[in-house]
N, C-alpha and C positions, 0 to 999 in steps of 0.2 A: 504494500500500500504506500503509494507513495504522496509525501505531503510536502509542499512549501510554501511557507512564508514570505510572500511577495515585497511586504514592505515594511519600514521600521518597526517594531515591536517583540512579544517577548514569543519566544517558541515553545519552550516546555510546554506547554498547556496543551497543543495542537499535537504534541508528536508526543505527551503523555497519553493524551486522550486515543492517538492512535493505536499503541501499545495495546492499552485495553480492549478497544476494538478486534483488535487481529487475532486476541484468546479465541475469539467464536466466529468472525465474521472479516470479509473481504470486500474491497471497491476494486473496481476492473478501467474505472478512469483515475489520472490523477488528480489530486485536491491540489488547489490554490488557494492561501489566503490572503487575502486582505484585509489591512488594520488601518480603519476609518480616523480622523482627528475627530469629526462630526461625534460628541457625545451623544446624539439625539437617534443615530444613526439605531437601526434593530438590525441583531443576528440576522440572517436571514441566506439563504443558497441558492447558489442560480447553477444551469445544470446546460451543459453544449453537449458538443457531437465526440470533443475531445477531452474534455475537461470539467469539473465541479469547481466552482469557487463558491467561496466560503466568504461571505462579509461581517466584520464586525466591527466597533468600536472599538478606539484605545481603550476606555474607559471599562470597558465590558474583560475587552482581551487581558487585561490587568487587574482586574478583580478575583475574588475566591471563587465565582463561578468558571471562570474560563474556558474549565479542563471540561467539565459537566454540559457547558454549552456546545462545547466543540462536538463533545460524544453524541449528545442529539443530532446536531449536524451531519455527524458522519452515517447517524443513521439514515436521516430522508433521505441523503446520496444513496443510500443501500437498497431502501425500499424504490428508489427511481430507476436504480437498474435494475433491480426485480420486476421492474414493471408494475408493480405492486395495484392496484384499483385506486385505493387511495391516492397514489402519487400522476394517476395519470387520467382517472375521472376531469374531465374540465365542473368546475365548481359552478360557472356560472351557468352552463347549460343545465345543469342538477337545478341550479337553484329558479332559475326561467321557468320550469317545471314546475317545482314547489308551488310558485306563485303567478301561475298562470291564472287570471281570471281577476285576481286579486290587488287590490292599490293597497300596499305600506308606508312609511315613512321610511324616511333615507337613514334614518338612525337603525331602524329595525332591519333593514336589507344588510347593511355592515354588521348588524349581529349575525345573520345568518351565513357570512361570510367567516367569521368568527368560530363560529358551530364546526363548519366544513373544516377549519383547521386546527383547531381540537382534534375531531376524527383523524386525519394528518397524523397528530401529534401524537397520540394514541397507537397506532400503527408504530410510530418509529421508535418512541418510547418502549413498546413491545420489546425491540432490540438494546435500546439506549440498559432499559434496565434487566437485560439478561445479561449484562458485560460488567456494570458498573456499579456501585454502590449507589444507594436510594438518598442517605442521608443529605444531601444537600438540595435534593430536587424539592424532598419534602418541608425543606425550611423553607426555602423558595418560595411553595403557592403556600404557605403559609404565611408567610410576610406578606406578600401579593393581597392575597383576603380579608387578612387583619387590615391592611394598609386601606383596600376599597372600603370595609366598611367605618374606620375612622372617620374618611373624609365625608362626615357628614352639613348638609345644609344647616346655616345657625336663624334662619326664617321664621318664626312661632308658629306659623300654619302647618311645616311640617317638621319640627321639632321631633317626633317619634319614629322618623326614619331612620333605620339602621346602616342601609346603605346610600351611598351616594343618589341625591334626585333623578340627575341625567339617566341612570339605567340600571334601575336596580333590578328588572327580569334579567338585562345581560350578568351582571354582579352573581344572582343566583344560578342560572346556564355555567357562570363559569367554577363557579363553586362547586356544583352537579359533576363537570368535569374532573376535577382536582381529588375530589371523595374515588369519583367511578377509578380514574387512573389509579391510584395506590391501593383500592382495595384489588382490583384487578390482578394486583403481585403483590398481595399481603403487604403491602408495605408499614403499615401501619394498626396500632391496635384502637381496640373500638373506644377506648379512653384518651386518643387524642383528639388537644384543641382544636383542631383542624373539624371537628365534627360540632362540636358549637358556635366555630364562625360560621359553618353553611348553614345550622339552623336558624341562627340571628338574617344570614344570607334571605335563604328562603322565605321567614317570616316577610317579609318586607318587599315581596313579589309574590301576591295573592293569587294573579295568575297563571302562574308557572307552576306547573306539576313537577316541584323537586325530585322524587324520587322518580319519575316516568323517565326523567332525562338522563338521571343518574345510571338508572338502568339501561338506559340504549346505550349510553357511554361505555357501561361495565363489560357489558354482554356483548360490542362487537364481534363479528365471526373472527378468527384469528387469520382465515383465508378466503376471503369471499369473490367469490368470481365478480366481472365488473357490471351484470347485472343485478347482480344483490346487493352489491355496494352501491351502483347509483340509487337504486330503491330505497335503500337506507337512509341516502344523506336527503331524498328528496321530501321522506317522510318528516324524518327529524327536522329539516328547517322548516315545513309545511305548519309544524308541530307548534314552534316556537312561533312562527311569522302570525299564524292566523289563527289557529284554535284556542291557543293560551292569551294572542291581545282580545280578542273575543270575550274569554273568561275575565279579564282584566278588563273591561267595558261592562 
């Protein structure tokens, strides 16, 4: 597996994380990285005919996540050469479907954008955590959860909000997520924090069926042809976009 570090920044991290990798798993292009100045920039992988590059921040690539991020990374590469459903379904076509017939708001279409990459995430994480240790993934949507629901409005009208005004269905969708992935590989026992943020989560999006989500999330097929996988993501954002603002109305 071959990895390099395109520009200034630190390498351990991308060629520890490759290490781990290669215990169980192989890429057949090589990676490229790139190390952003833009702090604002997000991880994120872009995928050619000869190569995977790997985008990241200084900011990120120098932090205690790095190694952990990298591992993720390596795995969408993996699941893009697998072909994988997930990595090669077009999201938007899925999601055109979903909401054919139907007008949403432009907030709620980028959550369902959101949805379809959790599933992604889920998928690679599959691989991420059969290689690597969990502990830091799970501080991660932990701090992430905690963090959304801190940021609450200080307005008196809605003073009892737990999570943020702007999107507290998405706030719970992504909490559904975070639960579904760790139980998925045990990661966690039924006594962590992590399960009374998404209750306080979920309280505070009346219309979101917390556990309906949590369990599509859980239960993905571990190989789904890409029939069953488009059905899947078409249901689950249909799920969120229209039946749950519906219940929420």
């Amino acid at each position: 597996m071959n990895v390099r570090v395109q520009s200034s920044g630190p390498t351990e991290p991308f060629l520890g994380a490759r290490d781990l990798f290669e215990t169980e798993h192989d890429l057949d292009l090589p990676v490229e990285v790139t190390v952003r100045d833009d702090p604002d920039s997000r991880t994120w992988t872009a995928h050619y005919d000869d190569r995977h590059v790997l985008n990241i921040s200084r900011q990120a690539a120098t932090s205690a996540m790095a190694r952990s991020l990298a591992l993720h990374e390596y795995s969408h590469m993996r699941r893009y050469e697998q072909s994988h459903p997930s990595h090669t379904q077009s999201t938007g076509e899925a999601i055109t479907l979903a909401l054919a017939g139907h007008s949403v708001e432009r907030r709620t279409l980028a959550h369902c954008y959101q949805i379809a990459n959790h599933m992604k995430d889920i998928y690679a994480d599959d691989i991420t955590l059969s290689v690597g240790p969990a502990d830091r993934l799970v501080a991660f949507l932990e701090s992430s959860l905690a963090g959304a629901l801190a940021d609450r409005p200080t307005d008196p009208p809605s003073w009892t909000r737990l999570t943020p005004a702007a999107d507290p269905e998405s706030t719970a969708v992504n909490a559904a997520f975070a639960l579904a992935l760790l139980e998925r590989h045990d990661c966690i026992a039924g006594d962590h924090p992590l399960y009374d943020l998404a209750h306080a989560a979920a309280a505070d999006a009346a219309g979101i069926d917390f556990a309906a989500f949590k369990h599509r999330f859980r239960t993905l097929d571990d190989d789904p042809d890409a029939s069953d996988y488009r059905r899947t993501l078409v249901e689950t954002a249909r799920e969120y976009a229209i039946r749950s603002r519906y219940a929420a109305d």
